[in-house]
PDB file of N, CA, C and O in Angstrom:
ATOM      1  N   UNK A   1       2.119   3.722   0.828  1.00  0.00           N
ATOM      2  CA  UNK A   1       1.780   2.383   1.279  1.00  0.00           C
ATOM      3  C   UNK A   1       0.609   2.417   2.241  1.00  0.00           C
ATOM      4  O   UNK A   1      -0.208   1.496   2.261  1.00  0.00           O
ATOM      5  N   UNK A   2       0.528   3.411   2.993  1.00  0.00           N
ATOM      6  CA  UNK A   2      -0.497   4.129   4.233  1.00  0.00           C
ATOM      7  C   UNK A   2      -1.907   3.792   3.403  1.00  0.00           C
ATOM      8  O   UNK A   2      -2.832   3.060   3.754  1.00  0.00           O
ATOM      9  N   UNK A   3      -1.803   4.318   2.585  1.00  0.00           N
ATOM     10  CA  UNK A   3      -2.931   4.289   1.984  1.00  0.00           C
ATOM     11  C   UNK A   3      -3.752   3.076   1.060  1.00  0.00           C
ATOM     12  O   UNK A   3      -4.940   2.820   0.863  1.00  0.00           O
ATOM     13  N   UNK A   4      -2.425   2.472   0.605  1.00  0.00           N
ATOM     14  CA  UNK A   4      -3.268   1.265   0.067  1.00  0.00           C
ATOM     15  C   UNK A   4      -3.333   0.127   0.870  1.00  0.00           C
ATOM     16  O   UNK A   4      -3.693  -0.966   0.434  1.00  0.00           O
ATOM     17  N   UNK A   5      -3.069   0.291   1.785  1.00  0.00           N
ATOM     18  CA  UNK A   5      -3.422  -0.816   3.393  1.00  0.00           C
ATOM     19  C   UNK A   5      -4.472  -0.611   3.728  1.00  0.00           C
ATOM     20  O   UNK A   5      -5.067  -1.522   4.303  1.00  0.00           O
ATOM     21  N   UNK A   6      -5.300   0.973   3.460  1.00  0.00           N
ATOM     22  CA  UNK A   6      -6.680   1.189   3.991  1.00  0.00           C
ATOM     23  C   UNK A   6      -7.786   1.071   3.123  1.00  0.00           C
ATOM     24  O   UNK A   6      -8.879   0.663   3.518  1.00  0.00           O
ATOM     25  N   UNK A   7      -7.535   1.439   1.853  1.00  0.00           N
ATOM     26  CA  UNK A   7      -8.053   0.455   0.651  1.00  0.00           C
ATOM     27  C   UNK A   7      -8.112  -0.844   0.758  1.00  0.00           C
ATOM     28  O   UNK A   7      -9.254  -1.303   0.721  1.00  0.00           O
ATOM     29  N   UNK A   8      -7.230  -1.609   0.881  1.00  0.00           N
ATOM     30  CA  UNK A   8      -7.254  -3.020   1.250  1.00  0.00           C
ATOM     31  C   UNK A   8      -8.455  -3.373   2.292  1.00  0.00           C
ATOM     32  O   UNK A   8      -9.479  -3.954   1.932  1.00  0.00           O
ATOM     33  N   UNK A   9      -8.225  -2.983   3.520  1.00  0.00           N
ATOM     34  CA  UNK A   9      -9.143  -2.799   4.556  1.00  0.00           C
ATOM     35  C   UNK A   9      -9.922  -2.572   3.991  1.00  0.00           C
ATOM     36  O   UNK A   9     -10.083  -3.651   3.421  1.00  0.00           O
ATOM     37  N   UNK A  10     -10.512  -2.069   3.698  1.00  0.00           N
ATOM     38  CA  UNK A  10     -11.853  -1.283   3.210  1.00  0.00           C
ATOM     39  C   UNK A  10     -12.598  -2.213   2.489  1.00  0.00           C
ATOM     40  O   UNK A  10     -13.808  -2.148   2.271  1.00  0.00           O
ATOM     41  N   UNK A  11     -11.806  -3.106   2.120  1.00  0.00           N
ATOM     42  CA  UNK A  11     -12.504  -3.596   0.612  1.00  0.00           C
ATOM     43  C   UNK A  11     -12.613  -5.153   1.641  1.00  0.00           C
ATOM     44  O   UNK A  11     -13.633  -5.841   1.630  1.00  0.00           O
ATOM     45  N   UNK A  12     -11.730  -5.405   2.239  1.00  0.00           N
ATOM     46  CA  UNK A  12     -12.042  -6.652   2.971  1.00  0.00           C
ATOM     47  C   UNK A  12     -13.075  -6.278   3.792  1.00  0.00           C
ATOM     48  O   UNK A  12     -14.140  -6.873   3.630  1.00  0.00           O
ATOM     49  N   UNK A  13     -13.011  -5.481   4.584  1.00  0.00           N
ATOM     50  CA  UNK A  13     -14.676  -5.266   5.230  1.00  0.00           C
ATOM     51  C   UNK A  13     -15.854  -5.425   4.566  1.00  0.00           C
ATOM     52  O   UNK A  13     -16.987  -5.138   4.951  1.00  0.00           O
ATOM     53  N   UNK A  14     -15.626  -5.729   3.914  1.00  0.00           N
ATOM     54  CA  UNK A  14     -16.943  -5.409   3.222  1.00  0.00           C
ATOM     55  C   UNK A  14     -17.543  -6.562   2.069  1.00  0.00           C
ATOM     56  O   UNK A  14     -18.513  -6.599   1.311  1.00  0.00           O
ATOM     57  N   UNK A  15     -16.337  -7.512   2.408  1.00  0.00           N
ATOM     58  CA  UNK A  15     -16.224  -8.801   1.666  1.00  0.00           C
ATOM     59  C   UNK A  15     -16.726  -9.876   2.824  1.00  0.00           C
ATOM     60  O   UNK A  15     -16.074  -9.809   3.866  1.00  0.00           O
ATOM     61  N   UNK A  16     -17.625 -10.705   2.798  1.00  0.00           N
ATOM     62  CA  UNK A  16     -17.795 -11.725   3.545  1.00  0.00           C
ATOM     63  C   UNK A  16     -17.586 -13.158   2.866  1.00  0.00           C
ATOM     64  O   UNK A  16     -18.084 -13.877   2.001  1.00  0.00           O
ATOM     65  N   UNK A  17     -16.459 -13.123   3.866  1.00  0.00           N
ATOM     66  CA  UNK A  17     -15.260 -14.385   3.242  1.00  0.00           C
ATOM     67  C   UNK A  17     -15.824 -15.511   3.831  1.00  0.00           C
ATOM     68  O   UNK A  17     -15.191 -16.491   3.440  1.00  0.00           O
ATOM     69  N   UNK A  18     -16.857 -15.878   4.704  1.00  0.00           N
ATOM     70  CA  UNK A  18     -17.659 -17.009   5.012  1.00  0.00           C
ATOM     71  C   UNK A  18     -18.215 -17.353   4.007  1.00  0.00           C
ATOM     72  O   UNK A  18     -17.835 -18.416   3.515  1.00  0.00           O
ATOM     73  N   UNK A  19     -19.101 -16.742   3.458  1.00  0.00           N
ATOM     74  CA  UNK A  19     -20.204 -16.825   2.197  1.00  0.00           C
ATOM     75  C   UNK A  19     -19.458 -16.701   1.100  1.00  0.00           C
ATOM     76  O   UNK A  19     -20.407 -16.874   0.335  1.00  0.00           O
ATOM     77  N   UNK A  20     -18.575 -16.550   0.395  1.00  0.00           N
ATOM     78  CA  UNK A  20     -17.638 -16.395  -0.697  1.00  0.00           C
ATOM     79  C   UNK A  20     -16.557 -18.018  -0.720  1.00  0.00           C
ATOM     80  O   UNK A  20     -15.990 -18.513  -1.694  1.00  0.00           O
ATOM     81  N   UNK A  21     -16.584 -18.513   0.720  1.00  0.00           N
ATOM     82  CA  UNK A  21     -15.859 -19.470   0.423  1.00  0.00           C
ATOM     83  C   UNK A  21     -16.155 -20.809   0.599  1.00  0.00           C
ATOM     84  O   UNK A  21     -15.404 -21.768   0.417  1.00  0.00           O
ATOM     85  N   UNK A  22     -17.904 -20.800   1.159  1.00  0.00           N
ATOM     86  CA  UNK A  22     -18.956 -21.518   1.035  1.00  0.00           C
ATOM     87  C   UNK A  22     -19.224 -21.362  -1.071  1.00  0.00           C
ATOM     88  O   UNK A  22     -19.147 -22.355  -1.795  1.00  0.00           O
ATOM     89  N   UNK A  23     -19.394 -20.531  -1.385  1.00  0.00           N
ATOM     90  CA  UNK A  23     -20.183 -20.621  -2.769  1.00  0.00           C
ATOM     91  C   UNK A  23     -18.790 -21.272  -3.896  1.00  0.00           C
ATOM     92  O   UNK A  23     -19.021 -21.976  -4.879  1.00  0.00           O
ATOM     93  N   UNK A  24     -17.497 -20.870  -3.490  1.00  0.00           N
ATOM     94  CA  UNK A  24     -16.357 -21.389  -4.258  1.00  0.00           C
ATOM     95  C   UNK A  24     -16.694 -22.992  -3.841  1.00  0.00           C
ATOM     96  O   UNK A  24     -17.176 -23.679  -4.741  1.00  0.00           O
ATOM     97  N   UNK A  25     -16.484 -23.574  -2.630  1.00  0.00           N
ATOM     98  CA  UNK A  25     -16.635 -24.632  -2.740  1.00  0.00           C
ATOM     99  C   UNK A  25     -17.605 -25.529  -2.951  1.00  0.00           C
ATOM    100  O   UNK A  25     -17.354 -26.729  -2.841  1.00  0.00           O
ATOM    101  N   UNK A  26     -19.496 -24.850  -3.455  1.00  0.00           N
ATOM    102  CA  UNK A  26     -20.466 -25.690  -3.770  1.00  0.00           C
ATOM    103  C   UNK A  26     -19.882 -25.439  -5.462  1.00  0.00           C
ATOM    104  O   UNK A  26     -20.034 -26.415  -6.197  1.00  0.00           O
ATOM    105  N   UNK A  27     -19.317 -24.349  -6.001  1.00  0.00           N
ATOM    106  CA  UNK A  27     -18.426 -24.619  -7.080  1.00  0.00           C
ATOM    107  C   UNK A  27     -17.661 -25.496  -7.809  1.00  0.00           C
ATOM    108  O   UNK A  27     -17.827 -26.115  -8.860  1.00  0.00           O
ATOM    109  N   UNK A  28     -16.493 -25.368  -6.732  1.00  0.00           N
ATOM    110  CA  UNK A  28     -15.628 -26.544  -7.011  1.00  0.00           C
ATOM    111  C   UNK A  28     -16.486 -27.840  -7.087  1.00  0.00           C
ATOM    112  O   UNK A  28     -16.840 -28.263  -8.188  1.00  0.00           O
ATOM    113  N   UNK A  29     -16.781 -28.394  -6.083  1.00  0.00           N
ATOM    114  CA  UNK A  29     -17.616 -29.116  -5.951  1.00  0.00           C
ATOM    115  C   UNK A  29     -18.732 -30.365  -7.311  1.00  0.00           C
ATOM    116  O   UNK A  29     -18.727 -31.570  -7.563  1.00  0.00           O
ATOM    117  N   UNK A  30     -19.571 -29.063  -7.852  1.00  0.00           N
ATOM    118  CA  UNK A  30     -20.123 -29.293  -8.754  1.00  0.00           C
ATOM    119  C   UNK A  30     -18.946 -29.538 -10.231  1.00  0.00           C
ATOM    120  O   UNK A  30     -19.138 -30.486 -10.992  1.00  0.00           O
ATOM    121  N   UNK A  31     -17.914 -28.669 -10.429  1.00  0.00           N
ATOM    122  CA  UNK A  31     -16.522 -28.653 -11.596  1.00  0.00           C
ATOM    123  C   UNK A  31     -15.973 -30.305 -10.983  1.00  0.00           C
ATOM    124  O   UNK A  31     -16.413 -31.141 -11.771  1.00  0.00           O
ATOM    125  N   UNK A  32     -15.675 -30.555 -10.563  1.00  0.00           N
ATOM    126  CA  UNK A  32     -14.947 -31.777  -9.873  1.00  0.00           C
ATOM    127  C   UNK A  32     -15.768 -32.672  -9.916  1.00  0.00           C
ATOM    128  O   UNK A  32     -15.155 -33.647 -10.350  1.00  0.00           O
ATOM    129  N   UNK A  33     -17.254 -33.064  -9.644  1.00  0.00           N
ATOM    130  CA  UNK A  33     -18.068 -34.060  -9.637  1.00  0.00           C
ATOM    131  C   UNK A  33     -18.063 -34.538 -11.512  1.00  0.00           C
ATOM    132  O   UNK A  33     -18.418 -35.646 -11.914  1.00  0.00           O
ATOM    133  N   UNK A  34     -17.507 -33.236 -12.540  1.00  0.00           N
ATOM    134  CA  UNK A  34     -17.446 -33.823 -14.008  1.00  0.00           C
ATOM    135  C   UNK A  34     -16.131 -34.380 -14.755  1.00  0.00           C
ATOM    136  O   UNK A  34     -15.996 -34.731 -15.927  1.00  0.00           O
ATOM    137  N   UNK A  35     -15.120 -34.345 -13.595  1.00  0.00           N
ATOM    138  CA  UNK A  35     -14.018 -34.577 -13.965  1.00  0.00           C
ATOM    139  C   UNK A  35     -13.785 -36.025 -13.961  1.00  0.00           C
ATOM    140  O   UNK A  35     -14.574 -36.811 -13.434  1.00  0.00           O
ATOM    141  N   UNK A  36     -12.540 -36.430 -14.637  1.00  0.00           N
ATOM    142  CA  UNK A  36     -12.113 -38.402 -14.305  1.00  0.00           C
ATOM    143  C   UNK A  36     -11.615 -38.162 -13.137  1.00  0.00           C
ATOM    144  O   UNK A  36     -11.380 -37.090 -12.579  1.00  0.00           O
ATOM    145  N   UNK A  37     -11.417 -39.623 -12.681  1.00  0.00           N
ATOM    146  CA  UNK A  37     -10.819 -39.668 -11.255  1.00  0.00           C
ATOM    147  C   UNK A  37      -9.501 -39.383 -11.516  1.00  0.00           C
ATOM    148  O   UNK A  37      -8.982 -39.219 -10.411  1.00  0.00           O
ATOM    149  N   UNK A  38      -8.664 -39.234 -12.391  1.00  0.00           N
ATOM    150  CA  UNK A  38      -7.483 -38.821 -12.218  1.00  0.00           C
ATOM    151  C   UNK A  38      -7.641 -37.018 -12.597  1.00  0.00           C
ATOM    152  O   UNK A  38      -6.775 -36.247 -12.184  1.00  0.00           O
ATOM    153  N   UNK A  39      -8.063 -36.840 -12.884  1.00  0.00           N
ATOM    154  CA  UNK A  39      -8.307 -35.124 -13.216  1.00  0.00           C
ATOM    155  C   UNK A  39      -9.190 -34.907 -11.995  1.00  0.00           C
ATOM    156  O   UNK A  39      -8.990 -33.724 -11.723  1.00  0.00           O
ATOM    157  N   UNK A  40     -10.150 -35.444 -11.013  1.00  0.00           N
ATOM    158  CA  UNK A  40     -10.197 -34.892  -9.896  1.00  0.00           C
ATOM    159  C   UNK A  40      -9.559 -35.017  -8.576  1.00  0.00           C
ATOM    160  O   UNK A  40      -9.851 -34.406  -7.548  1.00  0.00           O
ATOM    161  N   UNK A  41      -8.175 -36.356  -8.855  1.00  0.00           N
ATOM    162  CA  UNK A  41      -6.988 -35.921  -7.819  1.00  0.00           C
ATOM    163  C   UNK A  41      -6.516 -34.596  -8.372  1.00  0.00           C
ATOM    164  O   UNK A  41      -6.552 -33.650  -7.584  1.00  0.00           O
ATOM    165  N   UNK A  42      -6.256 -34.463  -9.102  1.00  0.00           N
ATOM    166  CA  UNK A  42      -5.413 -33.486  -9.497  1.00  0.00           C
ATOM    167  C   UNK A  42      -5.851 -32.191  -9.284  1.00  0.00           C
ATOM    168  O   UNK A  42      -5.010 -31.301  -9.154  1.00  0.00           O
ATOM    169  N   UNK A  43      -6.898 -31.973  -9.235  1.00  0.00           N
ATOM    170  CA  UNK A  43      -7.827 -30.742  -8.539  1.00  0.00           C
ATOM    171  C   UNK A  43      -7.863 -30.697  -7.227  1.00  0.00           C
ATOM    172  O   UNK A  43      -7.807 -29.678  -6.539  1.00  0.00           O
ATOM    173  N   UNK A  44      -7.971 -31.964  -6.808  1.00  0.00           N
ATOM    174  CA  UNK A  44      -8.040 -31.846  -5.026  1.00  0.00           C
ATOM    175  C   UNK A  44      -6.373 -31.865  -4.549  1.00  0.00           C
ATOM    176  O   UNK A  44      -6.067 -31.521  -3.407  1.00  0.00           O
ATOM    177  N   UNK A  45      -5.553 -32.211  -5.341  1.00  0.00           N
ATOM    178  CA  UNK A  45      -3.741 -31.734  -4.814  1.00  0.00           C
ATOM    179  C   UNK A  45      -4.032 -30.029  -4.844  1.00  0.00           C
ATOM    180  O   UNK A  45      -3.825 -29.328  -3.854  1.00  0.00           O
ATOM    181  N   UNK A  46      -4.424 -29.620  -5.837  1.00  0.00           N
ATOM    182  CA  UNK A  46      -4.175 -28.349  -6.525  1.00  0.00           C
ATOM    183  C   UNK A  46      -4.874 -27.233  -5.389  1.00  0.00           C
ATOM    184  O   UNK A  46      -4.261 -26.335  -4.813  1.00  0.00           O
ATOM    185  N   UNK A  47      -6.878 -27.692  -5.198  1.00  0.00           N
ATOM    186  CA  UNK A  47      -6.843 -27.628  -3.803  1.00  0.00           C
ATOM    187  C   UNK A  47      -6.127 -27.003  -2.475  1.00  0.00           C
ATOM    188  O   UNK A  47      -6.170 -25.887  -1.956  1.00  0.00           O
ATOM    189  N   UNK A  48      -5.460 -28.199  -2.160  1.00  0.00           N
ATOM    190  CA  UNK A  48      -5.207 -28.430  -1.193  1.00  0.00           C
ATOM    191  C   UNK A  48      -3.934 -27.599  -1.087  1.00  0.00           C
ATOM    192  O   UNK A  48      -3.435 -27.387   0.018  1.00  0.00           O
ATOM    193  N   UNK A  49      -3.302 -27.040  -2.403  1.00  0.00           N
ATOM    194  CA  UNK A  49      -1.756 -26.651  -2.230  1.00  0.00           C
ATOM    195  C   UNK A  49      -2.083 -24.907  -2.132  1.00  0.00           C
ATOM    196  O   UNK A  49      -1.554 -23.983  -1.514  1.00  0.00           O
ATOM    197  N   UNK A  50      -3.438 -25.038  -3.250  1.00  0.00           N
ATOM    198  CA  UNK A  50      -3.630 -23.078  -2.122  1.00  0.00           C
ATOM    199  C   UNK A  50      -4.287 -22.620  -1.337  1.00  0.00           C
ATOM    200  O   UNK A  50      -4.606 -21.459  -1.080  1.00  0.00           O
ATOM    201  N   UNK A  51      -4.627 -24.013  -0.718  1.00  0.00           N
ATOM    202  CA  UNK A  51      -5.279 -23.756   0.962  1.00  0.00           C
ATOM    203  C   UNK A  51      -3.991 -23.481   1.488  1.00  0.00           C
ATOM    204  O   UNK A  51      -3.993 -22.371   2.019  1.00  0.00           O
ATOM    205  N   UNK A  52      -3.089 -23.948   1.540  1.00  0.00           N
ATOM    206  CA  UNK A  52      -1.945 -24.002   1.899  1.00  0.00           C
ATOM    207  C   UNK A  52      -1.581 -22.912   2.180  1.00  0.00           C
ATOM    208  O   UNK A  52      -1.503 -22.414   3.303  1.00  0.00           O
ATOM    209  N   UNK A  53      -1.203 -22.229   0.672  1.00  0.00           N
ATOM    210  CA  UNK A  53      -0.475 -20.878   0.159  1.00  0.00           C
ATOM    211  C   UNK A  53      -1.451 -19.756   1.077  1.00  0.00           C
ATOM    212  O   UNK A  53      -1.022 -18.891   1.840  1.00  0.00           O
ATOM    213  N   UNK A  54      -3.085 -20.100   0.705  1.00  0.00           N
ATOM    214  CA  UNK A  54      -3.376 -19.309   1.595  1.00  0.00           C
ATOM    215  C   UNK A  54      -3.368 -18.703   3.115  1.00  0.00           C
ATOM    216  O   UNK A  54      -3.368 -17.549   3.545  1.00  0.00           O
ATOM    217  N   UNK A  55      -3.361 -19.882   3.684  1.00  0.00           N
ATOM    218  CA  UNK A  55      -2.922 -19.659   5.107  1.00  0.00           C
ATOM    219  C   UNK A  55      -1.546 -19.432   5.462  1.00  0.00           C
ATOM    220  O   UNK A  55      -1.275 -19.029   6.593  1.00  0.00           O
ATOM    221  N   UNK A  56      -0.635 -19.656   4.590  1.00  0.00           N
ATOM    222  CA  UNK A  56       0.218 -18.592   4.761  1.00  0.00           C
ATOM    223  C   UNK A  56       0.445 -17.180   4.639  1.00  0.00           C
ATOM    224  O   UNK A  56       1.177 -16.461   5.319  1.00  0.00           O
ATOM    225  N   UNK A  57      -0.443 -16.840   3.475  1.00  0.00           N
ATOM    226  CA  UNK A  57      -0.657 -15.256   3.050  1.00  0.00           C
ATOM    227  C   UNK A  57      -0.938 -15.290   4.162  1.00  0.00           C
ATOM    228  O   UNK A  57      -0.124 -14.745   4.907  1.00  0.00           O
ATOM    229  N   UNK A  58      -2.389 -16.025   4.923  1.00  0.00           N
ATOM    230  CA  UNK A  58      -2.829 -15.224   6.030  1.00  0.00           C
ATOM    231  C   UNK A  58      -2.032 -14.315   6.927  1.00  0.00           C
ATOM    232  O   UNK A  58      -2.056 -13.097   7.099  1.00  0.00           O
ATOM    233  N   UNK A  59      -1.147 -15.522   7.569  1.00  0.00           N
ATOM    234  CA  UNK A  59      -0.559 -15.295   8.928  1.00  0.00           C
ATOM    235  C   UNK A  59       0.407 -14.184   8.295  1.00  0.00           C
ATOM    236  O   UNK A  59       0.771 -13.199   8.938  1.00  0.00           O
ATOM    237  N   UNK A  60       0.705 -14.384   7.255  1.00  0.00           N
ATOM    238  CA  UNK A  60       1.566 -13.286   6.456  1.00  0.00           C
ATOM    239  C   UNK A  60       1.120 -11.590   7.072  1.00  0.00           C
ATOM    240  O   UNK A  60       1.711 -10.805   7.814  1.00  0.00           O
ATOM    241  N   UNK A  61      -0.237 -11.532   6.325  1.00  0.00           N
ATOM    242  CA  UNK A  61      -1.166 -10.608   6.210  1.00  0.00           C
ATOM    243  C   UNK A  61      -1.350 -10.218   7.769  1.00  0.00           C
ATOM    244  O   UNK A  61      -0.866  -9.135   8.098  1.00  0.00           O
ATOM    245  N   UNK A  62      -2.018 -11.008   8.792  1.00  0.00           N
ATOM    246  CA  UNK A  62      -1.862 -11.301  10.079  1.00  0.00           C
ATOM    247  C   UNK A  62      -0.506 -10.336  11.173  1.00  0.00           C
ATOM    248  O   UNK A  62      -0.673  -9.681  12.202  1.00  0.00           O
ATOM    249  N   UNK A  63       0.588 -10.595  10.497  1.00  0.00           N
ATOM    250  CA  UNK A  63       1.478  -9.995  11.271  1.00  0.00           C
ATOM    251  C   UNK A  63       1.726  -8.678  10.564  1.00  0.00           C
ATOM    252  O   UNK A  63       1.439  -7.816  11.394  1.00  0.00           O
ATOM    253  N   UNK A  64       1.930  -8.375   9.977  1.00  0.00           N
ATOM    254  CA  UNK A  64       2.079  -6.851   9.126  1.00  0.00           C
ATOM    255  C   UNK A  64       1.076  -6.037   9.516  1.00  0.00           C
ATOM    256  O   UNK A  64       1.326  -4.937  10.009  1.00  0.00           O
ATOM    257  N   UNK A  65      -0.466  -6.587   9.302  1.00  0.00           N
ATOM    258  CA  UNK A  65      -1.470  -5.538  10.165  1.00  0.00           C
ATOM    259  C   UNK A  65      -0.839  -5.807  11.852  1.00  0.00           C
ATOM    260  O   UNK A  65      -0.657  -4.743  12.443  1.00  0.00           O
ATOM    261  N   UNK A  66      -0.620  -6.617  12.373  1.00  0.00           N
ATOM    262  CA  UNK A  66       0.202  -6.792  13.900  1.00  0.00           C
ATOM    263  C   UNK A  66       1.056  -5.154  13.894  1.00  0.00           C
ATOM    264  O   UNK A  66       0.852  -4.017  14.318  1.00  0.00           O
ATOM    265  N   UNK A  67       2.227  -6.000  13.032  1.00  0.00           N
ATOM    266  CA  UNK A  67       3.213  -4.811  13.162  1.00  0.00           C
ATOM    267  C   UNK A  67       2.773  -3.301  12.632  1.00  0.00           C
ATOM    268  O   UNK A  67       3.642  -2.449  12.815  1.00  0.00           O
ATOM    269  N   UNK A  68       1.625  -2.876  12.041  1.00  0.00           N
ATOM    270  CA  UNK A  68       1.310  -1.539  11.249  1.00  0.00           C
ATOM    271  C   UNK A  68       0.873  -1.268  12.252  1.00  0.00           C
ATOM    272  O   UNK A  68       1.147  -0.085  12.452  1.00  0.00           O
ATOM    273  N   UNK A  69      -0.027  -1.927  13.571  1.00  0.00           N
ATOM    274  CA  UNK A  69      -1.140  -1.859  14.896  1.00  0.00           C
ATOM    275  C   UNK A  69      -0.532  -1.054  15.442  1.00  0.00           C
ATOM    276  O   UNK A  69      -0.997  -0.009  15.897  1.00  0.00           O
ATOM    277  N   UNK A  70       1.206  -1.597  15.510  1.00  0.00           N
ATOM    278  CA  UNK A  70       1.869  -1.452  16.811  1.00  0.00           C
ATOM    279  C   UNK A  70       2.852   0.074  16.478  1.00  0.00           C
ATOM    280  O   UNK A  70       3.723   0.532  17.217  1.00  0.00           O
ATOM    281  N   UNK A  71       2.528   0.467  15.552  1.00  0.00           N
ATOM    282  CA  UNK A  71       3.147   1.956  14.946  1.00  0.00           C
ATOM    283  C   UNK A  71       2.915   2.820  15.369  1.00  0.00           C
ATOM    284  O   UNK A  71       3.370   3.871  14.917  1.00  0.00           O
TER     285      UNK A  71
END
C-alpha cells in the first residue's frame, strides 16, 4: 500500500489541478451551450453531484494522507 500512496503522490505532483479544472470547465461549458434546456439542467444537476462526490473524496484523501503523516 506504501508504495502505491507514493505513486499516487507522484503523479499528483505533477498534475496541475488549477489548469486541468479551468480547461474541463471552458469544456463543459462549450458541450452544454449545445444542449436543450432540459438536457442542460440535467448536466448542471450531474455537475453539481460530482463536485459534491468530489469534495468528499477530497477530505477523504485529506485525512488518510493526515493519518499516513502521523505514522
Amino acid at each position: 500500500m506504501g508504495s502505491t500512496l507514493v505513486r499516487i503522490l507522484d503523479i499528483l505532483s505533477r498534475v496541475d489541478v488549477a489548469e486541468l479544472t479551468e480547461r474541463f470547465v471552458e469544456l463543459y461549458q462549450a458541450v452544454v451551450d449545445t444542449l436543450s434546456p432540459m438536457d442542460q439542467e440535467t448536466a448542471k444537476e450531474a455537475l453539481a453531484a460530482k463536485r459534491l462526490d468530489n469534495d468528499e473524496a477530497h477530505a477523504r484523501l485529506q485525512a488518510l494522507l493526515a493519518e499516513a503523516a502521523s505514522r
